[in-house]
C-alpha positions as CSV (number, residue, x, y, z in Angstrom):
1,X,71.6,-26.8,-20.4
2,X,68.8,-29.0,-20.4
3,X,65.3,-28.4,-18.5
4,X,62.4,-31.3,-18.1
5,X,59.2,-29.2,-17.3
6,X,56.2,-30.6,-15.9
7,X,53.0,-28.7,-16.0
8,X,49.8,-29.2,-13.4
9,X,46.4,-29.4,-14.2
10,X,45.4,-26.4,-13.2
11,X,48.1,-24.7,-15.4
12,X,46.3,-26.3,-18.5
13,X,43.4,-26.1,-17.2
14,X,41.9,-24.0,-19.9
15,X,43.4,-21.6,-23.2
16,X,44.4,-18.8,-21.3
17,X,46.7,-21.0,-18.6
18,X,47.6,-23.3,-21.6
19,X,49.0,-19.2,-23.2
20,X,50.8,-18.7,-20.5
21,X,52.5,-22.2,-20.0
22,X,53.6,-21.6,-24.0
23,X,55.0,-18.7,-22.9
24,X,56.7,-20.0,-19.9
25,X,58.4,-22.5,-22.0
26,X,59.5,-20.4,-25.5
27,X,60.8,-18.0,-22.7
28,X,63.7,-20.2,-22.2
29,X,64.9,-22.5,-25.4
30,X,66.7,-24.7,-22.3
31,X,62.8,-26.0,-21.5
32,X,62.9,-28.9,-23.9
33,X,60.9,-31.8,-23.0
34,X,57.2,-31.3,-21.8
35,X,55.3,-33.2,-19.8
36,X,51.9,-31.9,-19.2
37,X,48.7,-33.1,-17.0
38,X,45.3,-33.8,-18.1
39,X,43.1,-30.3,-17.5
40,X,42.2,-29.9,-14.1
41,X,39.8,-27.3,-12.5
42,X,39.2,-23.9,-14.3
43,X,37.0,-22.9,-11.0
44,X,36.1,-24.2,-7.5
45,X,33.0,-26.2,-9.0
46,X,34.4,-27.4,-11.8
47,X,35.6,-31.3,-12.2
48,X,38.5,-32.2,-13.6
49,X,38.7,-34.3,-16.8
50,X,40.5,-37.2,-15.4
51,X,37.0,-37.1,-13.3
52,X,34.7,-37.0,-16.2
53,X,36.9,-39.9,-17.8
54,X,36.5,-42.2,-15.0
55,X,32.8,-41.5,-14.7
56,X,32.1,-41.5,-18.4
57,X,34.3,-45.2,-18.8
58,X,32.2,-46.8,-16.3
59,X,29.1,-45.6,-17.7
60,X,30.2,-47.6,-20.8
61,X,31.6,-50.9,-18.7
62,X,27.7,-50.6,-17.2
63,X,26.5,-50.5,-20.7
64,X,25.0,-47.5,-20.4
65,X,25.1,-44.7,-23.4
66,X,28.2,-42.4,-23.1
67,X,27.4,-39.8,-25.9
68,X,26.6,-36.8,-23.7
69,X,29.5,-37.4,-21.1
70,X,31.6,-38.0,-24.0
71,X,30.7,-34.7,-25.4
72,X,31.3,-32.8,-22.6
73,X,34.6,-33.9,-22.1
74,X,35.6,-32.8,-26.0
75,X,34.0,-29.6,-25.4
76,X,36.6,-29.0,-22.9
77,X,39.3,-29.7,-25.0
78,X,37.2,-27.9,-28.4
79,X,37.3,-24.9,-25.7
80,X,41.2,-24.7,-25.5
81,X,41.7,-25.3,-29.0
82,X,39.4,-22.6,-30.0
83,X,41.1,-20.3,-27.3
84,X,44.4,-21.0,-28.4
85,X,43.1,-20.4,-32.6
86,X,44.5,-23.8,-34.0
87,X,43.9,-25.6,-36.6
88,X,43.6,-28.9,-35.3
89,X,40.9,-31.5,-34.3
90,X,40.2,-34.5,-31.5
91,X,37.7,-36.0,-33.3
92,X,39.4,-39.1,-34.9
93,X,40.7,-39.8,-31.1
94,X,37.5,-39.3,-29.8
95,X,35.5,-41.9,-31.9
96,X,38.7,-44.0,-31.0
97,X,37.8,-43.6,-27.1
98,X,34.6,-44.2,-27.7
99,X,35.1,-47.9,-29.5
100,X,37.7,-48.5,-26.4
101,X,35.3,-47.4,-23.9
102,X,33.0,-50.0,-25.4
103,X,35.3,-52.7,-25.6
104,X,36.1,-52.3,-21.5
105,X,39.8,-51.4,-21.8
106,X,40.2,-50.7,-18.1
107,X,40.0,-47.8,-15.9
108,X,43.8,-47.5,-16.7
109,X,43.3,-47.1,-20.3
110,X,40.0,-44.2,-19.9
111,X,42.2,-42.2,-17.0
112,X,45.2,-41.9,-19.4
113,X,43.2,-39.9,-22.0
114,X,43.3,-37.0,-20.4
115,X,47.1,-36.4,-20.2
116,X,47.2,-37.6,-23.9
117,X,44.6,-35.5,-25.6
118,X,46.2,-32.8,-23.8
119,X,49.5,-33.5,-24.6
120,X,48.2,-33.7,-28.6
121,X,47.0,-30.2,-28.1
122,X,49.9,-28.9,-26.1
123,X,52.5,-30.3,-29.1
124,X,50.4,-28.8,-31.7
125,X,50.1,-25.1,-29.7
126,X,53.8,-25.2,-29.6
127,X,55.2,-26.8,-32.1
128,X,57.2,-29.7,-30.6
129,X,57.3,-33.4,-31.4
130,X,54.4,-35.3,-29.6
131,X,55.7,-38.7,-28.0
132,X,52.7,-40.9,-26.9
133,X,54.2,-42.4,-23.3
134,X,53.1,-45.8,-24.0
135,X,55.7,-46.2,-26.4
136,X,58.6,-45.4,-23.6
137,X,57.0,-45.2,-20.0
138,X,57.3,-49.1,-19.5
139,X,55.7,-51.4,-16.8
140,X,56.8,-55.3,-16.4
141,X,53.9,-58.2,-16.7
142,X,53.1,-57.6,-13.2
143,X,52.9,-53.8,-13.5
144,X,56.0,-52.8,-11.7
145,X,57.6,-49.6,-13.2
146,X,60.6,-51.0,-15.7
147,X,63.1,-48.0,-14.4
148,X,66.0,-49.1,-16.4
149,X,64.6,-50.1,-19.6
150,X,62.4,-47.0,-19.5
151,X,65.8,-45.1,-18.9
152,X,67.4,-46.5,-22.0
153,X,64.2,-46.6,-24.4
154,X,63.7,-42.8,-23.8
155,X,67.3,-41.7,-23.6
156,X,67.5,-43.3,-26.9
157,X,64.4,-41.8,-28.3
158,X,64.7,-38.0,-27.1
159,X,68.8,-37.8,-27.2
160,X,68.5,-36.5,-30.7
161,X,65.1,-34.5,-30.1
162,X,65.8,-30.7,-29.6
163,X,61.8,-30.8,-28.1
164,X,58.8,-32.7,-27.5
165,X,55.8,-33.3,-25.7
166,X,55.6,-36.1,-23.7
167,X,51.9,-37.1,-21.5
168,X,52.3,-37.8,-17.7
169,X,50.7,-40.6,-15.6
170,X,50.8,-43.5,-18.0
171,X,52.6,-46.2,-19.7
172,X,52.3,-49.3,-20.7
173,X,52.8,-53.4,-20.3
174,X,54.5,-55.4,-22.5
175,X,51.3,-56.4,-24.0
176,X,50.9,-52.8,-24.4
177,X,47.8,-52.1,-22.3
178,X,47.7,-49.2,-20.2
179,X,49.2,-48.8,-17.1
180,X,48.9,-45.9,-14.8
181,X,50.9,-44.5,-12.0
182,X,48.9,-43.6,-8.9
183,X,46.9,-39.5,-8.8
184,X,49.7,-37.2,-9.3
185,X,52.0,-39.6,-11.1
186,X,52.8,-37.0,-13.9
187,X,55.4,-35.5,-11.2
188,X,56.9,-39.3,-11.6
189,X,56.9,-38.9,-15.4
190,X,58.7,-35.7,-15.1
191,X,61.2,-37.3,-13.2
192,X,61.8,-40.2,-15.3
193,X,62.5,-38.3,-18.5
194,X,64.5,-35.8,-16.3
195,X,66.7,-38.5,-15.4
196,X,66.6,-40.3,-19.3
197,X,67.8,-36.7,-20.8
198,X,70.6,-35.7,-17.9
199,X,68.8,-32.7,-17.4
200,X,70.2,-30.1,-15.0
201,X,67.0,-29.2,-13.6
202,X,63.4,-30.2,-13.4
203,X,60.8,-27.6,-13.0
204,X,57.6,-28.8,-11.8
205,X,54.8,-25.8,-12.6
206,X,51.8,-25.8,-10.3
207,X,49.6,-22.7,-8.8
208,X,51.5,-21.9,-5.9
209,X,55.3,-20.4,-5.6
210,X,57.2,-23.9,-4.5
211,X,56.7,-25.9,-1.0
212,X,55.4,-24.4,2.0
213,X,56.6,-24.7,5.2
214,X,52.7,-26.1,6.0
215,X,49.7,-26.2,5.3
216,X,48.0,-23.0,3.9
217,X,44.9,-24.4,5.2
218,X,45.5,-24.5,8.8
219,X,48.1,-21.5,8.6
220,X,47.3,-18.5,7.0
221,X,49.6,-17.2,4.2
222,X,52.7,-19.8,5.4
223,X,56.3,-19.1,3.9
224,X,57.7,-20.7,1.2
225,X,60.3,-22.4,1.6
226,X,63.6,-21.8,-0.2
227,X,65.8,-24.8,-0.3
228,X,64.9,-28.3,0.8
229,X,66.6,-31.0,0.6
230,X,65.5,-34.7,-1.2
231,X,65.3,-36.1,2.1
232,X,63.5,-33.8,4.0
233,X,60.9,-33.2,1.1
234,X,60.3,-37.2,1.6
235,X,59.3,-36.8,5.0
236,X,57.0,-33.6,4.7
237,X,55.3,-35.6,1.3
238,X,54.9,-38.8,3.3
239,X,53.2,-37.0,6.5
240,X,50.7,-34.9,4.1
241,X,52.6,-32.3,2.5
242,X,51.5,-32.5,-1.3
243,X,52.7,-30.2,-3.9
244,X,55.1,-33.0,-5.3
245,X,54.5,-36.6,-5.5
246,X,56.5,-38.8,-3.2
247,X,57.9,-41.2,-5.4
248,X,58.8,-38.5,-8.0
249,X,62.0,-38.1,-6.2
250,X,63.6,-41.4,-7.0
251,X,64.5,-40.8,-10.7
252,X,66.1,-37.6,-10.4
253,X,67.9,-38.4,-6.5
254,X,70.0,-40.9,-8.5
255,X,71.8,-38.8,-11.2
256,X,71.4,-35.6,-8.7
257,X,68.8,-33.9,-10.4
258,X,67.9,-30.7,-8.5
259,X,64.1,-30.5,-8.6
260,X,62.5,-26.1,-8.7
261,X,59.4,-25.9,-8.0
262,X,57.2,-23.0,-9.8
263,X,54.3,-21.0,-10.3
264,X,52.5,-20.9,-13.7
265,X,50.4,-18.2,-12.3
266,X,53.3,-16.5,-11.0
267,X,56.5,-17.1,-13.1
268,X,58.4,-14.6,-12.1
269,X,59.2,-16.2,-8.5
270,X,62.3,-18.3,-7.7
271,X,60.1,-21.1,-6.1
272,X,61.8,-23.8,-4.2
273,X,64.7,-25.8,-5.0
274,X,64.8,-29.8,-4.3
275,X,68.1,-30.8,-3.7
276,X,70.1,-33.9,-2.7
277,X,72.1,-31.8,0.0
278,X,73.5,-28.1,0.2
279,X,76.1,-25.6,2.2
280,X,72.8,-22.9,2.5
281,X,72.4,-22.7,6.1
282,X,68.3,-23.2,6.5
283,X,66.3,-20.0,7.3
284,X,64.4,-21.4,10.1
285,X,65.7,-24.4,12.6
286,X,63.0,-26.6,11.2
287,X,61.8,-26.8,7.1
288,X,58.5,-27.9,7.2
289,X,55.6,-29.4,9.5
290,X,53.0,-31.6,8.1
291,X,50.9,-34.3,9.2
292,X,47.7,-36.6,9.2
293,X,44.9,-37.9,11.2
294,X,43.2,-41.3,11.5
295,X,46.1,-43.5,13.3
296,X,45.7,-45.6,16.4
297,X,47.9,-47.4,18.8
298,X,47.9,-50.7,20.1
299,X,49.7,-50.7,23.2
300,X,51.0,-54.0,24.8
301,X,52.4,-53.7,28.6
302,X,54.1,-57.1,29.6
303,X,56.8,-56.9,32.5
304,X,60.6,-57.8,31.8
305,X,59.8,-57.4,27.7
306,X,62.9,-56.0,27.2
307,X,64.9,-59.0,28.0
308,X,62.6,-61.7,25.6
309,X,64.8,-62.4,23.2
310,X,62.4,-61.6,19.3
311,X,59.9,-60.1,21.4
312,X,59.3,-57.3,18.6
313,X,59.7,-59.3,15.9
314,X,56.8,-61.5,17.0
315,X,54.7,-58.3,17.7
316,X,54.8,-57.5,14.2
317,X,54.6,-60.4,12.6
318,X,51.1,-60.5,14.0
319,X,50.5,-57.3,11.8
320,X,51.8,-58.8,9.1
321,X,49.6,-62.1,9.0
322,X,47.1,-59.7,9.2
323,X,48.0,-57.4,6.1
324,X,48.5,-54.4,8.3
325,X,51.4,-51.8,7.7
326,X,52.6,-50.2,10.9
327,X,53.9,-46.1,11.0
328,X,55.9,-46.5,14.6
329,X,56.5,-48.2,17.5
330,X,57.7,-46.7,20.2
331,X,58.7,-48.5,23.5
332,X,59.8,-48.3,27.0
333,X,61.1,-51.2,29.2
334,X,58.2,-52.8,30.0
335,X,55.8,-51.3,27.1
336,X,55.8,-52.2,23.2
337,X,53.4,-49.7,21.4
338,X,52.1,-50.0,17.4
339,X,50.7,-46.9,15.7
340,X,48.6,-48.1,12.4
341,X,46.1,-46.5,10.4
342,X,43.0,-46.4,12.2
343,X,40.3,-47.6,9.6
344,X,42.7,-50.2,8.1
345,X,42.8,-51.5,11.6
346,X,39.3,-51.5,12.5
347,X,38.2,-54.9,10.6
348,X,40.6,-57.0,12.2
349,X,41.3,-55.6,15.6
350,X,40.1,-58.4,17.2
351,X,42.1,-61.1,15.2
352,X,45.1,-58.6,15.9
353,X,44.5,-58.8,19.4
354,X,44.6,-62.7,19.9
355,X,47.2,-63.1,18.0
356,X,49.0,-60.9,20.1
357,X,48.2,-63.0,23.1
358,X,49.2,-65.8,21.3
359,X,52.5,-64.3,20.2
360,X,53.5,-62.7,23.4
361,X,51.3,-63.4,26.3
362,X,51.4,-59.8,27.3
363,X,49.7,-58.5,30.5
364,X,47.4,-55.9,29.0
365,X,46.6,-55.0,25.5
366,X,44.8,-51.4,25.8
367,X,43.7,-49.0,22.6
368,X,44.2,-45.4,22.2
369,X,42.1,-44.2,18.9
370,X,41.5,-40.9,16.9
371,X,45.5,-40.2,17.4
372,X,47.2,-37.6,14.6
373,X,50.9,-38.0,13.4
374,X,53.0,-34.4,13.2
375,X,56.2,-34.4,11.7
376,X,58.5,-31.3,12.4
377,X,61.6,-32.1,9.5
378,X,64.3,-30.3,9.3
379,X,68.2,-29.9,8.6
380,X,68.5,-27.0,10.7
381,X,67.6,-29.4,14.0
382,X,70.9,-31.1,14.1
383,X,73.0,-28.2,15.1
384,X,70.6,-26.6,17.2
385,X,69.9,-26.9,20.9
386,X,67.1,-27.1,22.6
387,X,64.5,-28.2,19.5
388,X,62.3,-30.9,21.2
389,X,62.2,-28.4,24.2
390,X,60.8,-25.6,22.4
391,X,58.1,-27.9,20.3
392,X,57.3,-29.4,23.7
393,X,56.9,-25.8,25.5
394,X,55.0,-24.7,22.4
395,X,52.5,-27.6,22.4
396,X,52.1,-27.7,26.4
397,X,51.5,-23.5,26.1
398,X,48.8,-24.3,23.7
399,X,47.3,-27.0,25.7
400,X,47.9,-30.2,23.8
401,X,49.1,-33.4,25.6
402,X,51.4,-35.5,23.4
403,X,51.0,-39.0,23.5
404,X,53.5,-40.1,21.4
405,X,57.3,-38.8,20.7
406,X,59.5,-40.6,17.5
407,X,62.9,-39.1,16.7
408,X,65.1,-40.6,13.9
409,X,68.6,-41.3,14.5
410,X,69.4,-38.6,11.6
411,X,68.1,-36.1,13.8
412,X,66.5,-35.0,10.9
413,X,62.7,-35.7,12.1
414,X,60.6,-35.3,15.1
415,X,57.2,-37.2,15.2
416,X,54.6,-36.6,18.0
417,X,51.3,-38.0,18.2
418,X,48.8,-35.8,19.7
419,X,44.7,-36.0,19.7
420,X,42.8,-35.6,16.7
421,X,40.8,-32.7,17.7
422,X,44.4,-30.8,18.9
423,X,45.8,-32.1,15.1
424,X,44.9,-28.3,13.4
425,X,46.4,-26.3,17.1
426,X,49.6,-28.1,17.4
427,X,50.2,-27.5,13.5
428,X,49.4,-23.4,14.6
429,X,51.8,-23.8,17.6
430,X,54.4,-25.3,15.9
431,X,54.8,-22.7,13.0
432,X,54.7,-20.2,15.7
433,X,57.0,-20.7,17.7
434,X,59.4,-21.7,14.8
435,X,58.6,-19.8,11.8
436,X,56.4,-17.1,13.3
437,X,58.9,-16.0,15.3
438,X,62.0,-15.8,13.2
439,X,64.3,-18.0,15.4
């Protein structure tokens, strides 16, 4: 058996979580390849290194002098080595920083330090071959990720590698700058050498015990939930949820790849599987609820719509010419409604609106703002009867109008849109009435 295991920030965060990831990972010989983050937080006041790399880089681009934030960002890595008792120094990469801090490599080049300084340390504390990820993490000329010839340059490289180490969040061009993937985009490398090794499972370590059905911040101790499933986990990610990155499910959905998420804190718990689909019957009816504030709806009333022929098409077209993505747009016979994201809207509302005149010579154009998107995912919705009754009767007893309803044709998803200000109750009602009360 093979394992791909990803480690968080906060699990390396200092010497004592960089002990217990070694011993996470010597506890099973199957954990092979590493790929760890930069160090996050080791408290709620503290700033992560990524942080001090990015502020430290553009100190140097403004020409100021670096050596003091430079020195507190090896003291952070001197602390871990010192915790850990190696034998082993950062100061020949350091003064190689420094002269590429100086010579303005870009932003992509200073954020990419972190993972690989710690990955140097991490290889050294364990003993595994270090891999830098520019050498096999590859980006075309116009920085699109190269899946397939990253696939084949690291299935090459690790296939006769019993271990290494191998950064997250970076690669490189083929002039060999770097090249980042976006916050979070270690969970991507994961998957990507997950997928180059045919590994039977990727564990993705963080600090809490796998996915939760919502947010622990607007619902107090939530479940956890056991099994979901690639698609659903895309939904929840896209609406909010964000334990995983979103796009690190591509890599692994294509060979099948189950995905457990763990706690380095707390390694004894199963976590939660990511699968591509599964005979476990779901616990609840729904998996997850997640969502996010700041959209708004254009709404465009015109009688006898329905029967103009490209009538949508030249709607959106309008929001295209005008470089704005659109979430949904939901319609009735004589209505044609467009929910985008607020702020990106806000600078060219009025161009949108005449060119919607233009377009479609509606009767009435008419705003509704401060809206929030829910989405209520789950497998468990297509057998049962009566869902959308339920979330409606839960949201009407808590006293939230909904002003928008979305359901997909995989009866997979339910998407409201409700008021800002009712965004945190609905999230509570919801989880009561379908997690809270065990139904």
């Amino acid at each position: 058996m093979i394992k791909v295991v990803k480690f968080g920030g906060s699990s390396l965060a200092s010497a004592k979580q960089m002990a217990k990831v070694g011993a996470i990972i010597h506890e099973d010989p199957d954990r092979r390849y590493v790929v760890p983050s930069a160090p996050g937080r080791r408290f709620s006041d503290d700033t992560k290194v990524t942080d001090m790399l990015y502020r430290c880089y553009d100190a140097a681009a403004a020409g100021e002098v670096i050596d003091d934030k430079l020195d507190a960002i090896r003291a952070r890595y001197q602390e871990i080595i010192e915790g850990l008792g190696l034998n082993f120094s950062l100061d020949e990469e350091f003064e190689v920083i420094r002269d590429y801090f100086k010579r303005r490599a870009g932003r992509d080049y200073a954020a990419s330090r972190g993972e690989y300084l710690n990955g140097l340390v991490l290889a050294n504390y364990l003993g595994f071959r270090f891999i830098d990820a520019k050498d096999v993490i590859l980006f075309d000329s116009r920085g699109n990720f190269d899946a397939e010839s990253t696939d084949a340059v690291l299935h090459e490289r690790l296939r006769n590698l019993d271990n290494a180490v191998i950064p997250g969040f970076y690669g490189a061009m083929p002039d060999g700058s770097i090249k980042t993937f976006s916050r979070g985009g270690s969970d991507i490398t994961g998957s990507i050498i997950a997928r180059a090794v045919r590994a039977n499972v990727y564990e993705n370590w963080t600090d809490v015990s796998g996915c939760l059905v919502t947010d622990p911040h607007l619902v107090d101790n939530p479940e956890t939930i056991e099994t979901i499933t690639y698609r659903e986990l895309r939904e929840l990610s896209y609406m909010g949820a964000s334990v995983l990155h979103e796009d690190a499910i591509f890599p692994v959905r294509s060979e099948a790849i189950p995905i457990n998420i763990r706690n380095t804190n707390r390694p004894g718990d199963p976590g939660t599987m990511i699968v591509e689909s599964t005979v476990r019957s779901p616990k609840h009816v729904i998996t997850g609820v997640a969502g996010r504030k700041g959209f708004c709806a254009i709404n465009i009333d015109k009688a006898m719509m329905n029967s103009e022929i490209g009538f949508g098409r030249r709607v959106l077209q309008v929001f295209e010419e005008n470089r704005i993505s659109f979430e949904h747009t939901p319609s009735g016979i004589d209505t044609f409604s467009v929910l985008v994201h607020q702020e990106e809207f806000a600078d060219k509302e009025q161009d949108v609106i005449a060119g919607l005149h233009r377009a479609v010579n509606p009767d009435n154009i008419y705003l509704e703002t401060d809206l929030a998107l829910i989405a209520i995912v789950g497998r468990g919705m297509r057998n049962a009867q009566g869902t959308a009754g339920r979330l409606f009767s839960a949201l009407a007893g808590a006293g939230v109008n909904i002003k928008m309803i979305d359901q997909g044709s995989s009866e997979l998803n339910i998407i409201i849109g409700v008021r800002d200000e009712d965004f945190e109750r609905s999230i509570r009602a919801i989880y009561k009435e379908f997690i809270t009360s065990g139904r």
